[in-house]
Biopython code that builds the backbone (N, CA, C, O; Angstrom):
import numpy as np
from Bio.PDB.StructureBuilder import StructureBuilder

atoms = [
    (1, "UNK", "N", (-2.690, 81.838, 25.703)),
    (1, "UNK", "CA", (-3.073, 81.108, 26.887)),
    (1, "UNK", "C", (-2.185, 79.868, 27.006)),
    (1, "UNK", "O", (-1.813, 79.221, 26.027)),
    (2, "UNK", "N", (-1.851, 79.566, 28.351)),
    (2, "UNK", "CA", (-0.572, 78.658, 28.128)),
    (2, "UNK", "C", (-1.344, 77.371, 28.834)),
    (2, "UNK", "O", (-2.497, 77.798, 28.774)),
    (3, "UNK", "N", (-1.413, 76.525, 29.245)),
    (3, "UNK", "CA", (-1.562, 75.546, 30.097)),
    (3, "UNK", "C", (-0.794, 74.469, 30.853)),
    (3, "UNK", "O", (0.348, 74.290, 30.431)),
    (4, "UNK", "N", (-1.089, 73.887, 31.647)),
    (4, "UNK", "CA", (-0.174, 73.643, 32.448)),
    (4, "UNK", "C", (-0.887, 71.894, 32.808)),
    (4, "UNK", "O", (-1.985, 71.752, 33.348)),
    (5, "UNK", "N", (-0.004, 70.729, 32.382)),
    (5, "UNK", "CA", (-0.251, 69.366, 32.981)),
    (5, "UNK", "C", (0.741, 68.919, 33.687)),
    (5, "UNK", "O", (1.894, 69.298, 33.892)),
    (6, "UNK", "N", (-0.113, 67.763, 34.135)),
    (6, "UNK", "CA", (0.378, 67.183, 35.716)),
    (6, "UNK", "C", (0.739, 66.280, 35.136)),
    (6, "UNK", "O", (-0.295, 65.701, 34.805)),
    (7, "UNK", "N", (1.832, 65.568, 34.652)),
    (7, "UNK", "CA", (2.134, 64.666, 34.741)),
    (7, "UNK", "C", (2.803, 63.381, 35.945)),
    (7, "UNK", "O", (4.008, 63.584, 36.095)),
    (8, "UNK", "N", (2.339, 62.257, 36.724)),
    (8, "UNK", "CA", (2.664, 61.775, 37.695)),
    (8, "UNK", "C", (3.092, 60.104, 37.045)),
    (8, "UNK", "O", (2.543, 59.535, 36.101)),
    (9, "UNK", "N", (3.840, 59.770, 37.605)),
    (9, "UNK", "CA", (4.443, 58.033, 37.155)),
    (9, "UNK", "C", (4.578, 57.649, 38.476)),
    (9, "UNK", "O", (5.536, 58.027, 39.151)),
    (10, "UNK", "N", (3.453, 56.723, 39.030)),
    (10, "UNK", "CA", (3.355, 55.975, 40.468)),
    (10, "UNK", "C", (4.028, 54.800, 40.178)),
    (10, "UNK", "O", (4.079, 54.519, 38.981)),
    (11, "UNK", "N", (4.663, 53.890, 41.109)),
    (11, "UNK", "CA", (4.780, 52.874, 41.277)),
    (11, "UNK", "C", (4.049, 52.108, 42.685)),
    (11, "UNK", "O", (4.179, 52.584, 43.813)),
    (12, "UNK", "N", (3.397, 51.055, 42.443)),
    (12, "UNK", "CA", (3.189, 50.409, 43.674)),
    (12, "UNK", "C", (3.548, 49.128, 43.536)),
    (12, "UNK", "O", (3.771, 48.509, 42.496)),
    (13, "UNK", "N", (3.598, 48.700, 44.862)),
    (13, "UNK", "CA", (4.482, 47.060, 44.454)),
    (13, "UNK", "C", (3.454, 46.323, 45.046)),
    (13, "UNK", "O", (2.789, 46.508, 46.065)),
    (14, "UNK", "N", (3.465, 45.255, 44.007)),
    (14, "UNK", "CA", (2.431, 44.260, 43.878)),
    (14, "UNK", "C", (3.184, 42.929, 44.350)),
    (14, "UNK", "O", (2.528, 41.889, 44.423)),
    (15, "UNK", "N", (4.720, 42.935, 44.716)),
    (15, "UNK", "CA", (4.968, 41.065, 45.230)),
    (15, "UNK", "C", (6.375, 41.752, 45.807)),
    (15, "UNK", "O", (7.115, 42.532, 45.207)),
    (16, "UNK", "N", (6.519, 41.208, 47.189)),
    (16, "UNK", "CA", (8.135, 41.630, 47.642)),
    (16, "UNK", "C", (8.620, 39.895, 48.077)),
    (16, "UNK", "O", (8.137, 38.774, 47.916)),
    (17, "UNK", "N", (9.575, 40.356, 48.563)),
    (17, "UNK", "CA", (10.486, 38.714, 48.789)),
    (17, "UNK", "C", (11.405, 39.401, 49.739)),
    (17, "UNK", "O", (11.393, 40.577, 50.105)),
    (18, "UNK", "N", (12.572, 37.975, 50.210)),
    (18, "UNK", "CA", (13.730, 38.759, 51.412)),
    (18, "UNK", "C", (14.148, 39.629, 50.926)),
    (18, "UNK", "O", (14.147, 40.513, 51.783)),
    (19, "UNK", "N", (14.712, 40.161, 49.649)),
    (19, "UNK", "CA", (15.124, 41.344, 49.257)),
    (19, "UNK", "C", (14.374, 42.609, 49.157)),
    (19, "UNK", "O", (14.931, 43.693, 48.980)),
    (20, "UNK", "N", (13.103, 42.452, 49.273)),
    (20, "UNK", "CA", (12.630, 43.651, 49.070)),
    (20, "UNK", "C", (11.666, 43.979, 48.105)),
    (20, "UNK", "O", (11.703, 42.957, 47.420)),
    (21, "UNK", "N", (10.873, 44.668, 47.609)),
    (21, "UNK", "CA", (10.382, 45.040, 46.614)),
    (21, "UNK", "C", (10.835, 44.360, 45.078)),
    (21, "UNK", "O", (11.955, 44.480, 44.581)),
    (22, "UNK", "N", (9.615, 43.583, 44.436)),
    (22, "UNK", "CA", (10.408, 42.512, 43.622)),
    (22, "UNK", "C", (9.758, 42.773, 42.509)),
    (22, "UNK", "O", (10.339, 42.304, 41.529)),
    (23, "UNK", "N", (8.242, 43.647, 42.137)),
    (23, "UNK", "CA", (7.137, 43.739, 41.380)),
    (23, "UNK", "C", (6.046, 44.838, 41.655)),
    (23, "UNK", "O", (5.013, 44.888, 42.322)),
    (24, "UNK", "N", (6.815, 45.782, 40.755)),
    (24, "UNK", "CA", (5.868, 47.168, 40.920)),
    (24, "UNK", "C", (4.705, 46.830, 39.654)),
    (24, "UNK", "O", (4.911, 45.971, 38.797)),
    (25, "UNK", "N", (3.642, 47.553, 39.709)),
    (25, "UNK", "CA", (2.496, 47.982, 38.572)),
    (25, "UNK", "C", (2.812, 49.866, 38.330)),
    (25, "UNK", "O", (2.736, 50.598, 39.316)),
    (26, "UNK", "N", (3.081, 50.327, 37.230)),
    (26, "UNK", "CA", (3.612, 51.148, 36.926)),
    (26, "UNK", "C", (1.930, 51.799, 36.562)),
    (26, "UNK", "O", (1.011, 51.100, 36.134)),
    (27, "UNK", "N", (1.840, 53.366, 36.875)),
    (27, "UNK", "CA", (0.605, 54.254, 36.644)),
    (27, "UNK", "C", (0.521, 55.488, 36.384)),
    (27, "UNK", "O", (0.368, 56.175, 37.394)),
    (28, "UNK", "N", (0.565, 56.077, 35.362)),
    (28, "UNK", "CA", (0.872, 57.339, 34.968)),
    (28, "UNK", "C", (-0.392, 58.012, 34.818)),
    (28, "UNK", "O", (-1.231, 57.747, 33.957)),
    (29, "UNK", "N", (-0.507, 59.190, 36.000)),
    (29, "UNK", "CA", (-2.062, 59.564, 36.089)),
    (29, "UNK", "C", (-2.782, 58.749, 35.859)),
    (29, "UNK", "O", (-3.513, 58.692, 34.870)),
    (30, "UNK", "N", (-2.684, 57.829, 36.899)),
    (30, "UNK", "CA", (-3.759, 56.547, 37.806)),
    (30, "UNK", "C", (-4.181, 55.975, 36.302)),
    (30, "UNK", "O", (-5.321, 55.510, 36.311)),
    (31, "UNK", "N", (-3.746, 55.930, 35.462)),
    (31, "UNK", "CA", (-3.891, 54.655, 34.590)),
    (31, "UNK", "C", (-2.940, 53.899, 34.420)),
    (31, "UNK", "O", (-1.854, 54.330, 34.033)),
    (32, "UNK", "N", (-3.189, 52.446, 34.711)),
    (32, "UNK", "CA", (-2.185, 50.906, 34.550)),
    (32, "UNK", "C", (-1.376, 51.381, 33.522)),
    (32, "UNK", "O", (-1.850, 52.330, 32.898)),
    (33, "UNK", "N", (-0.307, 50.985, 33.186)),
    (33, "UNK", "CA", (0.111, 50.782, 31.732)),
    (33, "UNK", "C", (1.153, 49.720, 32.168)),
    (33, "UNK", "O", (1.876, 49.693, 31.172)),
    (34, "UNK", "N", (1.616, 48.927, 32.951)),
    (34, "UNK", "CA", (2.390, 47.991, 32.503)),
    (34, "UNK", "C", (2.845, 47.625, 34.243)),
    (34, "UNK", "O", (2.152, 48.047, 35.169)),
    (35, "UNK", "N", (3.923, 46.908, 34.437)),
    (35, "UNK", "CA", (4.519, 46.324, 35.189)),
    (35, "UNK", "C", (6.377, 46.331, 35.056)),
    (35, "UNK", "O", (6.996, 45.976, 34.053)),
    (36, "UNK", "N", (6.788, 46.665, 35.925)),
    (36, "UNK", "CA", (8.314, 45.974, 36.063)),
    (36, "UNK", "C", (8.659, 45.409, 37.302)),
    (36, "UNK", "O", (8.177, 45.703, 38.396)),
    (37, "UNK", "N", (9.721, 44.393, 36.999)),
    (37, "UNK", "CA", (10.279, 43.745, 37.640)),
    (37, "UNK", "C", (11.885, 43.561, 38.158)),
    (37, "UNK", "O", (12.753, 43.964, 37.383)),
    (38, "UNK", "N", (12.257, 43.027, 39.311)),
    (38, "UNK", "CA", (13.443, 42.760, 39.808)),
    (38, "UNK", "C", (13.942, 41.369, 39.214)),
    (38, "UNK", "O", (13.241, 40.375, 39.405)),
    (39, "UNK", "N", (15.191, 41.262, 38.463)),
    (39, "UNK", "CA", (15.962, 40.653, 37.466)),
    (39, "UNK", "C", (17.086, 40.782, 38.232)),
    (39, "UNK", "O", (17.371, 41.830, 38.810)),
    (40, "UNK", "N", (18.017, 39.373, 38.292)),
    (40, "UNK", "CA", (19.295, 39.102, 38.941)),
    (40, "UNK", "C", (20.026, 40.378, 38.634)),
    (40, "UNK", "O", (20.476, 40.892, 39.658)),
    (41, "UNK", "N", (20.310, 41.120, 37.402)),
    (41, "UNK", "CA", (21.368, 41.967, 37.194)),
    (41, "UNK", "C", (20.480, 43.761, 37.100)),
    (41, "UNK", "O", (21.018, 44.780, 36.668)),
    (42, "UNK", "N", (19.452, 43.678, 37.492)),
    (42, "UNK", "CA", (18.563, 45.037, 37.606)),
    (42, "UNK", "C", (16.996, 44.943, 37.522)),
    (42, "UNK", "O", (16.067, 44.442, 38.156)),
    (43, "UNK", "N", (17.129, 45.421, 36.807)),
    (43, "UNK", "CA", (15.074, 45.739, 36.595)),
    (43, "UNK", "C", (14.484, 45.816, 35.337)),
    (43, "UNK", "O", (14.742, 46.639, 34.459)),
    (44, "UNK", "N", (13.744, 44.986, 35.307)),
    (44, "UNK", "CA", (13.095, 44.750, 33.467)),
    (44, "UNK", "C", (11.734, 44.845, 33.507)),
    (44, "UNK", "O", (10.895, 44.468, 34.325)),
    (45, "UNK", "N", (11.661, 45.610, 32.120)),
    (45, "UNK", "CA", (9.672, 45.680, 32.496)),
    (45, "UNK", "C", (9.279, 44.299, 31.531)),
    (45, "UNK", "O", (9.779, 43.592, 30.656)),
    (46, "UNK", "N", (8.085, 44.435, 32.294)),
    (46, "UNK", "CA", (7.227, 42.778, 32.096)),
    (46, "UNK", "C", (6.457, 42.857, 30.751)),
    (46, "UNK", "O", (5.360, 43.414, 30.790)),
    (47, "UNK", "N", (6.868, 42.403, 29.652)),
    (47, "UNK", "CA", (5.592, 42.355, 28.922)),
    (47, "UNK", "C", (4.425, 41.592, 29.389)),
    (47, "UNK", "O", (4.334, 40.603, 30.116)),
    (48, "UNK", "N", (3.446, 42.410, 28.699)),
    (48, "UNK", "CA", (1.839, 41.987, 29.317)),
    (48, "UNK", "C", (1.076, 40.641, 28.114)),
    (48, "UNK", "O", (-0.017, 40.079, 28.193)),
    (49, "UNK", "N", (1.974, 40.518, 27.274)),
    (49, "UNK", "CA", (1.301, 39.492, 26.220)),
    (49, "UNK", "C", (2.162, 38.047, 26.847)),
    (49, "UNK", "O", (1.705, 36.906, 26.782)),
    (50, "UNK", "N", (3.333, 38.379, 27.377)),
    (50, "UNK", "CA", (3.889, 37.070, 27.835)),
    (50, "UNK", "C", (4.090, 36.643, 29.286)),
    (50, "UNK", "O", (4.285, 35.554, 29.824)),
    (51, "UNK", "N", (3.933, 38.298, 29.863)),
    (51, "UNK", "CA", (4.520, 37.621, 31.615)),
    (51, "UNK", "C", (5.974, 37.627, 32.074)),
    (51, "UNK", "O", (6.573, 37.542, 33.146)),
    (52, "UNK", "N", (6.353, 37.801, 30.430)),
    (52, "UNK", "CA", (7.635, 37.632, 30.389)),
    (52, "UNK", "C", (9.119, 38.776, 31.089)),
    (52, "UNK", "O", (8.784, 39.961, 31.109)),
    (53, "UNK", "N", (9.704, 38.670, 31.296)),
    (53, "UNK", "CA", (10.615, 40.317, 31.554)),
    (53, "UNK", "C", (11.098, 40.272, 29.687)),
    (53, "UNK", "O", (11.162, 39.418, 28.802)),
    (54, "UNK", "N", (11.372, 41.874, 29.844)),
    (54, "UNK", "CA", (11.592, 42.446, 28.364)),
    (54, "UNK", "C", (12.390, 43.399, 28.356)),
    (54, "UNK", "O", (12.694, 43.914, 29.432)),
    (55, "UNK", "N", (12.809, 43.766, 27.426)),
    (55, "UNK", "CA", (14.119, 45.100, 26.825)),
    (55, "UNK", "C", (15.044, 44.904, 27.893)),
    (55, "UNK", "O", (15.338, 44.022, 28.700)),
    (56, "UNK", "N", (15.507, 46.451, 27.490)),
    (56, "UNK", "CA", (16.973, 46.162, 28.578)),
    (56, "UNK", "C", (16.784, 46.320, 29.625)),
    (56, "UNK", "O", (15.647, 46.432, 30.083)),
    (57, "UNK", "N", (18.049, 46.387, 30.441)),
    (57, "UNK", "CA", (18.156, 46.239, 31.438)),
    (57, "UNK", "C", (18.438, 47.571, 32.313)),
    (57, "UNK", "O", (19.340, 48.331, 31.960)),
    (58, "UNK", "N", (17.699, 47.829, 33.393)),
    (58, "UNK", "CA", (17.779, 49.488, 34.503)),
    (58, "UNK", "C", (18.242, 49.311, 35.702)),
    (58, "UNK", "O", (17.914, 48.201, 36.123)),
    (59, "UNK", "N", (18.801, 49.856, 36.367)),
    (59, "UNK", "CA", (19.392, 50.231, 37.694)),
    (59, "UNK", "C", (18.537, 50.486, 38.373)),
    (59, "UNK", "O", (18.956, 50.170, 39.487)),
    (60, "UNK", "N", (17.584, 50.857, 38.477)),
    (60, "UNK", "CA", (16.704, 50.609, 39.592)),
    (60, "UNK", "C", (15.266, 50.776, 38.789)),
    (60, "UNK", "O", (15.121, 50.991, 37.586)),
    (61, "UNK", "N", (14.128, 50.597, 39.915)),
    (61, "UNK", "CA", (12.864, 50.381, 39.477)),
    (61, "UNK", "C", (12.365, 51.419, 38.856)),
    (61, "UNK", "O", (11.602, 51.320, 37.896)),
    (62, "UNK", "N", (12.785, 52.574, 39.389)),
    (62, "UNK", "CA", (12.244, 54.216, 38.798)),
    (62, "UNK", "C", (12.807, 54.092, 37.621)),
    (62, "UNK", "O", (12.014, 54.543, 36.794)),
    (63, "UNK", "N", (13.673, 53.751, 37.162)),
    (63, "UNK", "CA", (14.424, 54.488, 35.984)),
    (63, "UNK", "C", (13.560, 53.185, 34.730)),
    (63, "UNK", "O", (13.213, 53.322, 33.557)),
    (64, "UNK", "N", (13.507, 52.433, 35.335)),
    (64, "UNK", "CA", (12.374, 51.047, 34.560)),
    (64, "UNK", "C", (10.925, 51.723, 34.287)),
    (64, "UNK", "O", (10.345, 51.826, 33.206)),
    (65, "UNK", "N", (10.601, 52.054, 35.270)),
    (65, "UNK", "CA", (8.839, 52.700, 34.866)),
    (65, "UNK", "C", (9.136, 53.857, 34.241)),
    (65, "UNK", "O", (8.347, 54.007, 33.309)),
    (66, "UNK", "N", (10.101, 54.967, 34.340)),
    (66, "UNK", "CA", (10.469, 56.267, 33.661)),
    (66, "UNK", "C", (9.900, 55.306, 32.258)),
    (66, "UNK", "O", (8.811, 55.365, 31.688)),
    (67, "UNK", "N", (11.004, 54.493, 31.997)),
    (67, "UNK", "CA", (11.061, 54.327, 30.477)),
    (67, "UNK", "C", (9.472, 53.454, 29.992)),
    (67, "UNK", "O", (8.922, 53.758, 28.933)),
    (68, "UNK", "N", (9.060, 52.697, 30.646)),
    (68, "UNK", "CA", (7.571, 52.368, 30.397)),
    (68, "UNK", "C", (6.693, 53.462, 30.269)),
    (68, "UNK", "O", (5.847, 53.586, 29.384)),
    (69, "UNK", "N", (6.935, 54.284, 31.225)),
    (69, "UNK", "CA", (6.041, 55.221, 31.257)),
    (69, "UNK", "C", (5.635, 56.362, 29.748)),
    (69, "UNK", "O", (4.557, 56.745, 29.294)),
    (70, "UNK", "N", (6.891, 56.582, 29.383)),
    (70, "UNK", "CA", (7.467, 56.772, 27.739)),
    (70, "UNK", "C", (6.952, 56.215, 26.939)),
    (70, "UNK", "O", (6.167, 56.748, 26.155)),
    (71, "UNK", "N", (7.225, 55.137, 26.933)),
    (71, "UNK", "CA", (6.722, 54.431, 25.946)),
    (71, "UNK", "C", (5.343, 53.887, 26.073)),
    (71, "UNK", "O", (4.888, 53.047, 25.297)),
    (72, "UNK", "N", (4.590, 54.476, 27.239)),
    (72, "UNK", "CA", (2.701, 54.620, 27.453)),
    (72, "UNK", "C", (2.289, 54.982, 26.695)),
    (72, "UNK", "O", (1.551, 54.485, 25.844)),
    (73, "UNK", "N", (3.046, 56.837, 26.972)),
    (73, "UNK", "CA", (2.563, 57.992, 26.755)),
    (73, "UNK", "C", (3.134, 58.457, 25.745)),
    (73, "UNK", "O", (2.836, 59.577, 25.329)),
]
sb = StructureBuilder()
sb.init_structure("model")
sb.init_model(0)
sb.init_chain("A")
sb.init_seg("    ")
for serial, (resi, resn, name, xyz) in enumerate(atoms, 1):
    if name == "N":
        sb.init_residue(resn, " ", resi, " ")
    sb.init_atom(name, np.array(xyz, "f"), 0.0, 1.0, " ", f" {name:<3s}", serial, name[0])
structure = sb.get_structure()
């Protein structure tokens, strides 16, 4: 018997500015797990103990929650 999951990684944005989309909340099958953000040179996810932006640095917001999302799940 084989089975089959859904895996989904939402982003919704929680703060924009003139540029655009500045602060997603990242949700992998509608549970929170973290936040990233827009950083002068790309996109950094937010640690949640500091507020702070953290690790490296992504080319865009998807490829930022991809890797949060990873490291959720």
């Amino acid at each position: 018997m084989s089975g089959h999951i859904d895996i989904r990684v939402v982003l919704t944005v929680i703060e924009t500015d003139s540029e655009g989309p500045a602060l997603y909340e990242v949700r992998v099958n509608e549970w929170p797990c973290g936040h990233v953000a827009r950083v002068p040179t790309g996109w950094r996810k937010v640690s949640e103990a500091t507020g702070r932006t953290r690790g490296p640095f992504f080319d865009t917001a998807e490829t930022a929650a991809l890797a949060l999302a990873g490291e959720w799940g």
